[in-house]
C-alpha positions in Angstrom: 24.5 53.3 13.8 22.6 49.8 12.8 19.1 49.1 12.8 17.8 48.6 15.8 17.3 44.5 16.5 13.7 43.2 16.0 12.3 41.8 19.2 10.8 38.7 18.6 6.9 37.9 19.1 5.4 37.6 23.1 4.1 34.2 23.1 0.4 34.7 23.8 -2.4 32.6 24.9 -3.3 31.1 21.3 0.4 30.1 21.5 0.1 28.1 24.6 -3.0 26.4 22.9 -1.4 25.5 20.0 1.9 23.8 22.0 -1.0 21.6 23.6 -3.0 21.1 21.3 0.2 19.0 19.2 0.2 16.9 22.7 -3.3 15.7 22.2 -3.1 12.1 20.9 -0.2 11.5 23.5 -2.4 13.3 26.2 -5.4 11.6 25.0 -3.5 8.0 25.5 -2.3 9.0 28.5 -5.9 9.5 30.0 -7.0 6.8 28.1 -4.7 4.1 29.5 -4.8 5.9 32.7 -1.9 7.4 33.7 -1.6 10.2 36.4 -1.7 14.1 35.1 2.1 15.1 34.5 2.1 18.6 35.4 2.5 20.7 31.7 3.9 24.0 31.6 5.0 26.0 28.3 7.0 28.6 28.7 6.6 32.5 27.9 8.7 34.7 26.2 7.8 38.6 26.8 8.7 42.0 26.9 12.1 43.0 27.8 12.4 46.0 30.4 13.6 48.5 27.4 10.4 47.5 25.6 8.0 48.1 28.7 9.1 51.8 28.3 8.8 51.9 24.8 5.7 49.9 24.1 3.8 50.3 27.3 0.1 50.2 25.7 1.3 47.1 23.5 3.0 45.6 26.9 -0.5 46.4 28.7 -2.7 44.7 26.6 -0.4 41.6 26.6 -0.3 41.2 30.1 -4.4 41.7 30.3 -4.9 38.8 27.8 -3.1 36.7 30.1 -4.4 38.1 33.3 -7.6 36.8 31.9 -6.3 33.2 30.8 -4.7 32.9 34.4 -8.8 32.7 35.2 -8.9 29.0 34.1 -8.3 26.9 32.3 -4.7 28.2 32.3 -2.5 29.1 35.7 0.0 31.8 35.1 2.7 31.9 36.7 4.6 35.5 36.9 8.2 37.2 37.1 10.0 40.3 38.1 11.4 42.4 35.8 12.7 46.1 35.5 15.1 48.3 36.9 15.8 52.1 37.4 14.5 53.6 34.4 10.8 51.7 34.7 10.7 50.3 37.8 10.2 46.8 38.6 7.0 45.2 37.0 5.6 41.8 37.5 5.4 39.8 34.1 3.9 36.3 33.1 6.6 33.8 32.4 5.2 30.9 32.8 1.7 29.0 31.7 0.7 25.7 33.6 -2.0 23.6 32.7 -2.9 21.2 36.3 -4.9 18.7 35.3 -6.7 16.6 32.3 -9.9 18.7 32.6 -8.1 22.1 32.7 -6.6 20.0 29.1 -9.9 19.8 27.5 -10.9 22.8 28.1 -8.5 24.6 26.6 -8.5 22.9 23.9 -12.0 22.9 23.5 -11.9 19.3 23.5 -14.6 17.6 26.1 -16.7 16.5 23.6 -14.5 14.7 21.8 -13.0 13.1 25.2 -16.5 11.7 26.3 -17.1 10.4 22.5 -13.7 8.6 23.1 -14.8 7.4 26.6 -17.7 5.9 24.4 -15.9 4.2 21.8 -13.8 2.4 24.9 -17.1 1.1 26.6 -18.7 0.0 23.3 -15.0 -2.1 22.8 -14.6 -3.2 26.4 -18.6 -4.9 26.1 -18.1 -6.1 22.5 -14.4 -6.7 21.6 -12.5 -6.3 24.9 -9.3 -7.0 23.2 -9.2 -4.4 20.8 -9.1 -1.8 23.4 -5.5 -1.4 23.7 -5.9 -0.1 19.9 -8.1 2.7 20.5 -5.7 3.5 23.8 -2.7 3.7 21.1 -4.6 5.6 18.2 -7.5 7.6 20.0 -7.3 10.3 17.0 -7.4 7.4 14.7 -10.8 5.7 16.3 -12.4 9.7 17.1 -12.2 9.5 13.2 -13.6 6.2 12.9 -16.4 7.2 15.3 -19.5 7.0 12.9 -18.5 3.4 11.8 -17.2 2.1 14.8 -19.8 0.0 16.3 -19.9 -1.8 12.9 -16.5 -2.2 13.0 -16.3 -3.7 16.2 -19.7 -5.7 15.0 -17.8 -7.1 12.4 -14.5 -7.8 14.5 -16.8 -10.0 16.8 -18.4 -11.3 14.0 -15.5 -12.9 12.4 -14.1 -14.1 15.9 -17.6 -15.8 16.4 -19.3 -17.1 13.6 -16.6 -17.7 11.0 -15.9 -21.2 9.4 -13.7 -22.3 7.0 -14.3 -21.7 3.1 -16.1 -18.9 3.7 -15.7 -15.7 1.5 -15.8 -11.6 2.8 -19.2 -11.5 1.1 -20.4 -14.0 3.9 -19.8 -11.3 6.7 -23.6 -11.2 7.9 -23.2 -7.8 10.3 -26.5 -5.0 9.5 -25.0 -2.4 7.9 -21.7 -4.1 7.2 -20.8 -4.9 3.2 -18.2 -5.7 1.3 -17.5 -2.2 0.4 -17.7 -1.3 3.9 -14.8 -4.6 4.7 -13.1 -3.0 1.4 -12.9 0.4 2.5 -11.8 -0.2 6.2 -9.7 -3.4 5.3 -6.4 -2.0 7.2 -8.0 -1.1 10.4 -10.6 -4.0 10.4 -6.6 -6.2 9.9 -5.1 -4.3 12.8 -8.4 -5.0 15.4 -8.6 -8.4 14.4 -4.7 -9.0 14.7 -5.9 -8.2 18.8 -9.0 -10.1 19.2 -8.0 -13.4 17.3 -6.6 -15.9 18.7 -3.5 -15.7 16.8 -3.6 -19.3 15.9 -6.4 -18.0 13.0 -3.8 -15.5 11.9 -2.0 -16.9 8.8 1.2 -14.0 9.4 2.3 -15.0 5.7 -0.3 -14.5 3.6 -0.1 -11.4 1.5 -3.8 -10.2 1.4 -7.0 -9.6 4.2 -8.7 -13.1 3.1 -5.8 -15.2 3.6 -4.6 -13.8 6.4 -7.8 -14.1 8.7 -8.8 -17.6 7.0 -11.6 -16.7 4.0 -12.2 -18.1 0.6 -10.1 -15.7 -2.2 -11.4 -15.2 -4.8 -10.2 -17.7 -7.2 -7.7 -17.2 -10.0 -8.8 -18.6 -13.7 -6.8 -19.4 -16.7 -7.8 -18.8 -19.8 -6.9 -20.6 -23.0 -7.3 -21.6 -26.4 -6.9 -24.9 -28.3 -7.4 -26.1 -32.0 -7.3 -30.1 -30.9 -9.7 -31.5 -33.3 -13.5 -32.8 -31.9 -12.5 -30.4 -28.8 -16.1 -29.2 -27.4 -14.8 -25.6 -27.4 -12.1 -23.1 -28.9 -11.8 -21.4 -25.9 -12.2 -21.8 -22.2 -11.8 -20.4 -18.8 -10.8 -23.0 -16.0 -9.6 -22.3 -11.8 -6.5 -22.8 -11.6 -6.4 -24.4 -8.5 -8.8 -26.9 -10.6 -6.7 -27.0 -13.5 -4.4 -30.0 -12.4 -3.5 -32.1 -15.6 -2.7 -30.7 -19.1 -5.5 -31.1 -21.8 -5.2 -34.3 -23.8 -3.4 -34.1 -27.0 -1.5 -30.9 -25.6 2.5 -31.1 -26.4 3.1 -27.6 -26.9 1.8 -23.9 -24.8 2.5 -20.2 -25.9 1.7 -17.6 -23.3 1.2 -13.9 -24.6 0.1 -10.9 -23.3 -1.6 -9.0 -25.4 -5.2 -10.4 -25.3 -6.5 -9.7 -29.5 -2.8 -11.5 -29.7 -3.9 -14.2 -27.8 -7.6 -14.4 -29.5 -5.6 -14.3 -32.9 -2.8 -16.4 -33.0 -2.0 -19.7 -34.8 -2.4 -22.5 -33.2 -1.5 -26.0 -34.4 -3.5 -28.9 -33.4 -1.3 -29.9 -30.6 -0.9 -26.7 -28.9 -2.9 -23.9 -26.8 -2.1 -20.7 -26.0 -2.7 -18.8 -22.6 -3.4 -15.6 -21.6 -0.7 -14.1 -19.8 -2.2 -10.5 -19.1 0.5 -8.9 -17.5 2.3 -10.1 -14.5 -0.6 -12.5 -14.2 1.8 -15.5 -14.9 1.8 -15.8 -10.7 -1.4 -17.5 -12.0 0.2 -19.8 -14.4 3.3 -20.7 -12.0 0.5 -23.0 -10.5 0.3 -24.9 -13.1 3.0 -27.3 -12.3 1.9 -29.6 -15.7 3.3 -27.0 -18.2 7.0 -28.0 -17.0 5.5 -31.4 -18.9 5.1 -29.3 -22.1 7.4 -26.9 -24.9 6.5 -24.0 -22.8 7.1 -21.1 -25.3 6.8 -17.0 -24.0 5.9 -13.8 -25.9 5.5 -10.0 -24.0 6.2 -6.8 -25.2 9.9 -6.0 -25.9 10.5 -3.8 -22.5 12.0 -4.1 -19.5 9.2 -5.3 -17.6 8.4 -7.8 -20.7 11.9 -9.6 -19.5 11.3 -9.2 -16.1 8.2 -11.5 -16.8 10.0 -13.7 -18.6 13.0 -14.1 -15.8 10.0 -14.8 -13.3 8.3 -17.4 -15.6 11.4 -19.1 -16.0 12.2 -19.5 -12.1 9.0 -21.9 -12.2 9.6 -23.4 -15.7 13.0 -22.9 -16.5 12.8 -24.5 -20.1 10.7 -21.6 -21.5 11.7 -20.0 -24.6 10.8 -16.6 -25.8 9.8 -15.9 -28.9 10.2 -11.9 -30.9 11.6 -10.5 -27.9 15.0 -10.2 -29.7 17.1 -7.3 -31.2 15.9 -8.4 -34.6 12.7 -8.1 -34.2 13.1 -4.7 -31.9 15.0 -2.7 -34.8 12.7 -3.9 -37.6 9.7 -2.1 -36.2 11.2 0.5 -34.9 8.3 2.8 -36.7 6.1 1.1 -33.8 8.6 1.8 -30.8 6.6 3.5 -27.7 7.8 4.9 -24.5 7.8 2.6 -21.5 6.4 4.4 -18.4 7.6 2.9 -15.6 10.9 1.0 -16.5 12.2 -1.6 -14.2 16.2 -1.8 -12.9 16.0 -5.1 -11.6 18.6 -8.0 -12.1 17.5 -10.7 -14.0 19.7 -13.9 -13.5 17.6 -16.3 -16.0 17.9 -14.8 -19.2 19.9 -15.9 -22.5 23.0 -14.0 -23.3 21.2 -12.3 -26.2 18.3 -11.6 -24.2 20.2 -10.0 -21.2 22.2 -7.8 -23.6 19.1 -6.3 -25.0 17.8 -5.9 -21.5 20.9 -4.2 -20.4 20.5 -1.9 -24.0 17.0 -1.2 -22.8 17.8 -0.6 -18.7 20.6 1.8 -20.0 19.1 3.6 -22.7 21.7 2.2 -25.3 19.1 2.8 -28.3 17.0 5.6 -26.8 15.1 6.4 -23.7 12.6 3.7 -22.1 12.1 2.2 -25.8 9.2 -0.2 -25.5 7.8 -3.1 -28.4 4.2 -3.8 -28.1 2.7 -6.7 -29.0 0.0 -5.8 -31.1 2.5 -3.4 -32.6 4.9 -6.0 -34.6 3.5 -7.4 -38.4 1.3 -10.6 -38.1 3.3 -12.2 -40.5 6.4 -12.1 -38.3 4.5 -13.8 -35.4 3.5 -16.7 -37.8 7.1 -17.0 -39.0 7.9 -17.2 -35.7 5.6 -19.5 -34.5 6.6 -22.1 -37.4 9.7 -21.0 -36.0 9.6 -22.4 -33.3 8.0 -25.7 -34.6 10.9 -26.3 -36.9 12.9 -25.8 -33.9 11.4 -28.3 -31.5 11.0 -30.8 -34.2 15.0 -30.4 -35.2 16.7 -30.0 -32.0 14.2 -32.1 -29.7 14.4 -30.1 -26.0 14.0 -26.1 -26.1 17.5 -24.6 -25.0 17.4 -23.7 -21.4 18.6 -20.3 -20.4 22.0 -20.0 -18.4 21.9 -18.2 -15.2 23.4 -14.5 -15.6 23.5 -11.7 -14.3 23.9 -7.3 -15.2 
Protein backbone atom coordinates (compact mmCIF):
# COMPACT_ATOMS: atom_id res chain seq x y z
CA UNK A 1 0.00 0.00 0.00
CA UNK A 2 1.20 3.92 -0.65
CA UNK A 3 1.43 6.61 1.69
CA UNK A 4 -1.56 7.95 2.47
CA UNK A 5 -2.06 11.47 0.38
CA UNK A 6 -1.32 14.71 2.40
CA UNK A 7 -4.45 16.84 2.73
CA UNK A 8 -3.73 20.15 2.00
CA UNK A 9 -3.96 23.20 4.59
CA UNK A 10 -7.87 24.57 5.67
CA UNK A 11 -7.79 27.99 4.66
CA UNK A 12 -8.29 29.91 7.89
CA UNK A 13 -9.22 33.36 8.84
CA UNK A 14 -5.57 34.89 8.67
CA UNK A 15 -5.90 33.45 5.03
CA UNK A 16 -8.91 35.37 4.10
CA UNK A 17 -6.98 38.53 5.50
CA UNK A 18 -4.15 38.11 3.72
CA UNK A 19 -6.26 37.56 0.09
CA UNK A 20 -7.65 41.18 1.05
CA UNK A 21 -5.22 42.70 2.29
CA UNK A 22 -3.23 42.24 -1.58
CA UNK A 23 -6.69 44.06 -2.79
CA UNK A 24 -5.93 47.13 -0.72
CA UNK A 25 -4.54 49.75 -3.14
CA UNK A 26 -7.28 48.70 -5.75
CA UNK A 27 -9.92 48.69 -2.82
CA UNK A 28 -8.57 51.82 -1.60
CA UNK A 29 -9.05 53.50 -5.20
CA UNK A 30 -12.09 52.20 -5.50
CA UNK A 31 -13.43 54.03 -2.38
CA UNK A 32 -11.41 56.75 -3.11
CA UNK A 33 -12.88 57.56 -6.59
CA UNK A 34 -16.11 56.41 -5.36
CA UNK A 35 -17.27 53.45 -6.67
CA UNK A 36 -20.07 51.16 -5.24
CA UNK A 37 -18.85 48.15 -2.77
CA UNK A 38 -18.43 44.94 -5.13
CA UNK A 39 -19.45 42.18 -3.04
CA UNK A 40 -15.83 40.15 -2.08
CA UNK A 41 -15.95 36.67 -1.23
CA UNK A 42 -12.70 34.25 -0.91
CA UNK A 43 -13.37 30.96 -0.96
CA UNK A 44 -12.57 28.14 1.72
CA UNK A 45 -11.05 24.98 1.41
CA UNK A 46 -11.72 22.52 4.50
CA UNK A 47 -11.96 19.27 5.85
CA UNK A 48 -13.13 16.45 3.78
CA UNK A 49 -15.76 14.06 5.41
CA UNK A 50 -12.89 11.14 6.01
CA UNK A 51 -10.93 13.78 7.83
CA UNK A 52 -13.89 14.96 10.14
CA UNK A 53 -13.68 11.29 11.51
CA UNK A 54 -10.21 11.30 11.77
CA UNK A 55 -9.33 14.66 13.04
CA UNK A 56 -12.38 15.66 14.79
CA UNK A 57 -10.64 17.93 17.60
CA UNK A 58 -8.45 19.59 14.77
CA UNK A 59 -11.85 19.89 12.54
CA UNK A 60 -13.52 21.46 15.79
CA UNK A 61 -11.29 24.04 16.47
CA UNK A 62 -11.30 25.15 12.82
CA UNK A 63 -14.76 25.50 12.51
CA UNK A 64 -14.79 27.64 16.08
CA UNK A 65 -12.13 30.17 14.71
CA UNK A 66 -14.53 30.81 12.04
CA UNK A 67 -17.67 30.63 13.96
CA UNK A 68 -16.08 33.58 15.70
CA UNK A 69 -14.91 35.50 12.43
CA UNK A 70 -18.58 35.03 11.07
CA UNK A 71 -19.23 37.71 14.17
CA UNK A 72 -17.94 40.63 12.06
CA UNK A 73 -16.12 41.88 10.22
CA UNK A 74 -16.33 38.57 8.17
CA UNK A 75 -19.90 36.79 7.02
CA UNK A 76 -19.47 33.02 6.72
CA UNK A 77 -21.24 31.41 4.57
CA UNK A 78 -21.56 27.38 5.33
CA UNK A 79 -22.04 23.83 3.50
CA UNK A 80 -23.18 20.37 4.05
CA UNK A 81 -20.99 17.71 4.09
CA UNK A 82 -20.87 14.02 5.33
CA UNK A 83 -22.47 10.90 4.76
CA UNK A 84 -23.12 7.50 6.53
CA UNK A 85 -20.12 6.93 8.42
CA UNK A 86 -20.14 10.65 10.22
CA UNK A 87 -23.22 12.03 9.50
CA UNK A 88 -23.90 15.13 7.76
CA UNK A 89 -22.05 18.27 9.36
CA UNK A 90 -22.47 21.82 8.42
CA UNK A 91 -18.99 23.40 7.29
CA UNK A 92 -17.77 27.00 6.28
CA UNK A 93 -17.15 27.36 2.61
CA UNK A 94 -17.41 30.53 1.97
CA UNK A 95 -16.08 34.05 3.59
CA UNK A 96 -17.82 37.31 2.36
CA UNK A 97 -16.78 40.61 3.25
CA UNK A 98 -20.25 43.22 2.55
CA UNK A 99 -19.02 46.42 2.61
CA UNK A 100 -15.90 49.08 2.67
CA UNK A 101 -16.19 49.37 6.49
CA UNK A 102 -16.43 45.53 7.08
CA UNK A 103 -12.83 46.11 4.64
CA UNK A 104 -11.09 48.21 7.03
CA UNK A 105 -11.77 46.46 9.64
CA UNK A 106 -10.40 43.55 8.87
CA UNK A 107 -7.61 44.70 7.83
CA UNK A 108 -7.07 46.82 10.57
CA UNK A 109 -7.03 49.59 8.30
CA UNK A 110 -9.44 52.71 9.49
CA UNK A 111 -6.78 54.74 10.35
CA UNK A 112 -4.98 54.73 7.47
CA UNK A 113 -8.41 55.20 5.39
CA UNK A 114 -9.38 58.56 7.29
CA UNK A 115 -5.45 59.73 6.95
CA UNK A 116 -6.15 59.14 3.21
CA UNK A 117 -9.62 61.00 3.38
CA UNK A 118 -7.27 63.73 4.70
CA UNK A 119 -4.65 63.89 2.20
CA UNK A 120 -7.80 64.24 -0.47
CA UNK A 121 -9.29 67.31 1.33
CA UNK A 122 -5.94 68.99 1.87
CA UNK A 123 -5.54 68.44 -2.32
CA UNK A 124 -9.07 69.20 -3.22
CA UNK A 125 -8.53 72.93 -1.13
CA UNK A 126 -4.99 73.37 -2.32
CA UNK A 127 -4.24 71.56 -5.63
CA UNK A 128 -7.57 70.29 -6.85
CA UNK A 129 -5.97 68.88 -9.82
CA UNK A 130 -3.75 66.61 -8.31
CA UNK A 131 -6.36 64.62 -6.83
CA UNK A 132 -6.90 62.09 -9.41
CA UNK A 133 -3.07 61.14 -8.38
CA UNK A 134 -3.71 60.26 -4.87
CA UNK A 135 -7.10 58.36 -6.24
CA UNK A 136 -4.56 56.26 -8.53
CA UNK A 137 -1.57 55.75 -5.94
CA UNK A 138 -3.30 56.03 -2.39
CA UNK A 139 -0.42 53.53 -0.96
CA UNK A 140 1.99 55.83 -2.72
CA UNK A 141 0.53 59.32 -0.96
CA UNK A 142 -0.27 57.20 2.71
CA UNK A 143 3.66 57.00 2.40
CA UNK A 144 4.05 60.43 1.46
CA UNK A 145 1.76 61.51 4.35
CA UNK A 146 4.28 63.40 6.56
CA UNK A 147 5.53 65.62 3.64
CA UNK A 148 2.50 66.00 1.79
CA UNK A 149 1.18 69.30 2.60
CA UNK A 150 4.61 70.65 1.54
CA UNK A 151 4.31 68.83 -1.39
CA UNK A 152 1.15 70.16 -2.37
CA UNK A 153 2.58 73.67 -0.92
CA UNK A 154 5.18 73.48 -3.36
CA UNK A 155 2.96 72.23 -6.34
CA UNK A 156 0.85 75.43 -5.77
CA UNK A 157 3.75 77.33 -5.39
CA UNK A 158 5.25 76.71 -8.67
CA UNK A 159 1.67 77.05 -10.46
CA UNK A 160 1.38 80.51 -8.77
CA UNK A 161 4.28 82.36 -8.23
CA UNK A 162 6.83 81.06 -10.76
CA UNK A 163 8.53 83.42 -13.49
CA UNK A 164 10.82 82.77 -15.98
CA UNK A 165 14.71 82.49 -15.19
CA UNK A 166 14.08 81.36 -12.04
CA UNK A 167 16.22 78.52 -10.45
CA UNK A 168 14.79 75.37 -7.86
CA UNK A 169 16.65 77.32 -5.11
CA UNK A 170 13.92 80.16 -5.68
CA UNK A 171 11.11 77.74 -4.41
CA UNK A 172 10.05 80.08 -1.36
CA UNK A 173 7.49 77.24 0.45
CA UNK A 174 8.34 76.98 4.78
CA UNK A 175 9.88 73.94 5.16
CA UNK A 176 10.44 73.25 1.49
CA UNK A 177 14.39 73.14 0.19
CA UNK A 178 16.20 72.15 -2.36
CA UNK A 179 16.93 68.86 -0.86
CA UNK A 180 13.46 68.40 0.00
CA UNK A 181 12.59 69.32 -4.33
CA UNK A 182 15.83 66.82 -4.77
CA UNK A 183 14.60 64.06 -2.87
CA UNK A 184 10.87 64.12 -3.97
CA UNK A 185 11.81 65.30 -7.69
CA UNK A 186 9.72 62.25 -9.35
CA UNK A 187 6.55 62.72 -7.47
CA UNK A 188 6.78 66.60 -7.16
CA UNK A 189 7.14 65.90 -11.70
CA UNK A 190 4.11 63.59 -11.68
CA UNK A 191 1.68 66.26 -9.47
CA UNK A 192 2.80 69.02 -11.41
CA UNK A 193 2.35 67.20 -14.89
CA UNK A 194 -1.70 67.45 -13.36
CA UNK A 195 -1.89 70.93 -11.99
CA UNK A 196 0.04 72.84 -14.83
CA UNK A 197 -1.38 73.96 -17.48
CA UNK A 198 0.35 71.83 -19.87
CA UNK A 199 1.34 74.72 -21.92
CA UNK A 200 4.33 75.26 -19.07
CA UNK A 201 5.23 71.63 -19.58
CA UNK A 202 8.29 71.46 -21.91
CA UNK A 203 7.53 67.28 -22.69
CA UNK A 204 11.17 67.18 -24.23
CA UNK A 205 13.40 68.24 -21.88
CA UNK A 206 15.33 65.65 -20.16
CA UNK A 207 15.64 66.91 -16.49
CA UNK A 208 12.94 68.50 -13.62
CA UNK A 209 14.23 72.27 -14.37
CA UNK A 210 13.59 72.17 -17.98
CA UNK A 211 10.74 70.52 -17.96
CA UNK A 212 8.63 72.80 -15.64
CA UNK A 213 10.48 76.05 -16.99
CA UNK A 214 13.60 76.95 -14.30
CA UNK A 215 16.96 78.27 -14.70
CA UNK A 216 19.63 74.95 -14.95
CA UNK A 217 22.28 75.14 -13.65
CA UNK A 218 24.66 76.35 -16.16
CA UNK A 219 27.41 74.26 -17.89
CA UNK A 220 31.16 75.84 -17.97
CA UNK A 221 34.05 75.11 -20.07
CA UNK A 222 37.18 75.06 -18.94
CA UNK A 223 40.42 75.76 -20.82
CA UNK A 224 43.89 76.64 -21.22
CA UNK A 225 45.83 78.88 -23.54
CA UNK A 226 49.60 79.99 -23.94
CA UNK A 227 48.62 83.15 -26.47
CA UNK A 228 51.10 85.52 -25.45
CA UNK A 229 49.98 88.97 -23.22
CA UNK A 230 46.77 86.60 -22.51
CA UNK A 231 45.46 87.95 -18.92
CA UNK A 232 45.31 84.29 -17.73
CA UNK A 233 46.64 80.63 -18.38
CA UNK A 234 43.58 79.26 -17.50
CA UNK A 235 39.87 79.99 -17.35
CA UNK A 236 36.40 78.84 -16.78
CA UNK A 237 33.62 80.39 -19.07
CA UNK A 238 29.44 79.35 -19.54
CA UNK A 239 29.09 77.84 -22.33
CA UNK A 240 26.00 79.27 -23.28
CA UNK A 241 28.31 82.55 -23.00
CA UNK A 242 31.13 81.23 -24.76
CA UNK A 243 29.99 82.22 -28.31
CA UNK A 244 33.19 83.17 -30.38
CA UNK A 245 36.58 81.45 -30.25
CA UNK A 246 39.43 83.33 -28.31
CA UNK A 247 41.58 85.54 -30.57
CA UNK A 248 44.65 84.11 -31.98
CA UNK A 249 43.05 80.57 -31.44
CA UNK A 250 43.64 78.21 -34.80
CA UNK A 251 44.04 74.99 -33.08
CA UNK A 252 41.94 72.96 -29.78
CA UNK A 253 42.87 69.56 -28.12
CA UNK A 254 40.20 68.09 -25.85
CA UNK A 255 41.46 65.42 -23.23
CA UNK A 256 40.09 63.78 -20.50
CA UNK A 257 42.22 63.26 -18.03
CA UNK A 258 42.33 66.58 -16.01
CA UNK A 259 46.55 66.54 -14.58
CA UNK A 260 46.67 65.72 -18.65
CA UNK A 261 44.86 68.61 -19.37
CA UNK A 262 46.71 70.93 -16.61
CA UNK A 263 50.09 69.45 -18.17
CA UNK A 264 50.05 69.42 -21.71
CA UNK A 265 51.90 71.44 -24.37
CA UNK A 266 50.47 74.00 -25.72
CA UNK A 267 51.70 76.18 -28.62
CA UNK A 268 50.90 79.75 -28.77
CA UNK A 269 48.02 79.35 -31.09
CA UNK A 270 46.26 76.63 -29.46
CA UNK A 271 44.16 75.74 -26.10
CA UNK A 272 43.22 72.78 -24.72
CA UNK A 273 39.72 71.79 -23.09
CA UNK A 274 38.73 69.74 -20.60
CA UNK A 275 36.73 67.07 -21.74
CA UNK A 276 35.97 65.10 -18.32
CA UNK A 277 34.26 62.31 -19.51
CA UNK A 278 31.14 62.31 -21.60
CA UNK A 279 31.13 65.96 -20.77
CA UNK A 280 31.80 66.80 -24.50
CA UNK A 281 27.62 67.30 -24.56
CA UNK A 282 29.10 70.54 -23.07
CA UNK A 283 31.46 71.28 -25.81
CA UNK A 284 28.96 70.21 -28.74
CA UNK A 285 27.64 73.77 -27.92
CA UNK A 286 30.33 75.35 -28.98
CA UNK A 287 29.51 75.54 -32.58
CA UNK A 288 33.00 77.92 -33.22
CA UNK A 289 35.34 74.81 -32.74
CA UNK A 290 34.04 73.46 -36.26
CA UNK A 291 36.09 76.94 -37.20
CA UNK A 292 39.22 75.46 -35.64
CA UNK A 293 41.80 71.92 -36.04
CA UNK A 294 39.66 70.29 -33.52
CA UNK A 295 42.05 67.52 -32.31
CA UNK A 296 40.65 64.49 -29.49
CA UNK A 297 42.57 62.46 -26.91
CA UNK A 298 40.56 59.77 -24.25
CA UNK A 299 41.60 56.72 -22.88
CA UNK A 300 42.10 53.81 -25.31
CA UNK A 301 38.63 51.90 -24.41
CA UNK A 302 35.54 51.38 -25.66
CA UNK A 303 33.88 54.09 -24.19
CA UNK A 304 36.99 56.40 -25.14
CA UNK A 305 35.75 55.81 -29.01
CA UNK A 306 32.35 56.04 -28.25
CA UNK A 307 33.23 59.71 -27.14
CA UNK A 308 35.05 60.28 -29.98
CA UNK A 309 32.16 58.86 -32.53
CA UNK A 310 29.76 61.36 -30.49
CA UNK A 311 32.22 64.36 -30.86
CA UNK A 312 32.51 63.82 -34.37
CA UNK A 313 28.63 63.83 -35.14
CA UNK A 314 28.99 67.73 -34.04
CA UNK A 315 32.42 68.33 -35.50
CA UNK A 316 33.10 65.78 -37.93
CA UNK A 317 36.70 67.04 -38.77
CA UNK A 318 38.09 65.92 -35.31
CA UNK A 319 41.18 63.87 -35.25
CA UNK A 320 42.27 61.68 -32.48
CA UNK A 321 45.39 61.60 -31.29
CA UNK A 322 47.29 58.04 -29.24
CA UNK A 323 44.20 56.21 -29.43
CA UNK A 324 45.78 53.90 -31.99
CA UNK A 325 47.12 50.19 -31.94
CA UNK A 326 50.58 51.62 -31.69
CA UNK A 327 50.34 53.39 -28.92
CA UNK A 328 47.92 50.55 -27.18
CA UNK A 329 50.61 47.70 -27.50
CA UNK A 330 53.61 49.89 -26.48
CA UNK A 331 52.32 50.33 -22.90
CA UNK A 332 50.81 47.43 -22.56
CA UNK A 333 52.70 47.23 -18.87
CA UNK A 334 49.96 50.09 -18.11
CA UNK A 335 46.85 48.22 -19.63
CA UNK A 336 43.75 48.21 -16.98
CA UNK A 337 40.47 46.54 -17.01
CA UNK A 338 37.59 48.54 -18.31
CA UNK A 339 34.47 48.09 -16.06
CA UNK A 340 31.64 48.69 -17.90
CA UNK A 341 32.43 48.16 -21.66
CA UNK A 342 30.14 49.55 -24.19
CA UNK A 343 28.74 47.34 -27.45
CA UNK A 344 27.48 50.13 -29.29
CA UNK A 345 28.01 50.80 -33.17
CA UNK A 346 30.06 53.53 -33.94
CA UNK A 347 29.56 54.75 -37.67
CA UNK A 348 32.18 57.78 -37.50
CA UNK A 349 35.28 56.29 -36.95
CA UNK A 350 38.52 55.79 -39.19
CA UNK A 351 39.13 52.28 -40.52
CA UNK A 352 42.12 51.92 -38.13
CA UNK A 353 40.14 53.30 -35.35
CA UNK A 354 37.04 50.93 -35.84
CA UNK A 355 39.29 47.91 -36.10
CA UNK A 356 40.84 48.51 -32.81
CA UNK A 357 37.34 49.11 -31.44
CA UNK A 358 36.11 45.99 -32.83
CA UNK A 359 39.59 44.28 -31.15
CA UNK A 360 38.57 45.87 -28.01
CA UNK A 361 34.40 45.11 -28.11
CA UNK A 362 35.45 41.48 -28.91
CA UNK A 363 38.23 40.81 -26.64
CA UNK A 364 40.76 40.18 -29.61
CA UNK A 365 43.84 41.13 -27.23
CA UNK A 366 42.33 40.24 -23.91
CA UNK A 367 39.30 40.95 -21.78
CA UNK A 368 37.92 44.68 -21.41
CA UNK A 369 41.67 46.00 -22.04
CA UNK A 370 41.58 49.72 -21.22
CA UNK A 371 44.60 52.67 -21.91
CA UNK A 372 44.45 55.42 -19.46
CA UNK A 373 45.55 58.59 -20.12
CA UNK A 374 47.76 59.47 -17.42
CA UNK A 375 49.08 55.94 -17.93
CA UNK A 376 51.02 56.47 -21.49
CA UNK A 377 54.90 58.20 -21.33
CA UNK A 378 54.84 62.10 -21.52
CA UNK A 379 57.13 61.99 -24.13
CA UNK A 380 54.81 60.20 -26.48
CA UNK A 381 52.11 62.80 -25.90
CA UNK A 382 54.60 65.57 -26.93
CA UNK A 383 55.65 63.62 -30.04
CA UNK A 384 52.33 63.46 -30.73
CA UNK A 385 51.32 66.69 -30.34
CA UNK A 386 54.21 67.97 -32.73
CA UNK A 387 52.67 65.26 -34.48
CA UNK A 388 49.97 66.63 -35.16
CA UNK A 389 51.48 70.16 -36.00
CA UNK A 390 53.66 68.78 -38.70
CA UNK A 391 50.50 67.26 -39.94
CA UNK A 392 48.34 70.34 -40.17
CA UNK A 393 51.12 72.42 -41.43
CA UNK A 394 51.85 69.58 -44.37
CA UNK A 395 48.65 68.40 -45.45
CA UNK A 396 46.47 71.72 -44.73
CA UNK A 397 42.71 70.20 -43.58
CA UNK A 398 42.67 67.21 -40.84
CA UNK A 399 41.41 64.04 -42.66
CA UNK A 400 37.82 63.48 -41.94
CA UNK A 401 36.65 60.16 -40.78
CA UNK A 402 34.50 57.93 -43.28
CA UNK A 403 31.26 56.75 -42.06
CA UNK A 404 31.44 52.85 -41.00
CA UNK A 405 30.10 50.66 -39.31
CA UNK A 406 30.79 46.91 -37.03
Amino acid sequence: MGRPVASRPWTRPADVREAVRRKWPELLTAFMTGEPWAPLDVPLRGPGPAEIGERLADVQDWAAQWQRAGRGPLRVEYKKIGGRLVGTNQIPSRAWLDGYDQAWELLGARREVRKLTELADQAKAQCPRVVSWLERRPVRALDLADAWPRLLATVRWIDECERPGMYVRQVDVPGVDTKFIEKNRRVLAELLDLQLDPARIDQAAPDFEGRYGFARKPAYVRLRTAVPGARFSEMAVRADEFTARPPGITRAYIVENEITYLAFPLAPDAIVLFGDGYAVNVLERLAWLAELELVYWGDIDTHGFAILNRLRHRFPGARSILMDRETLLAHQAQWVTESTPTRAVLDLLTPDEQELYTDLVGGTLGPAIRLEQERISFAAVEHARSAVFLSYVHRGDPPRPRRSGR
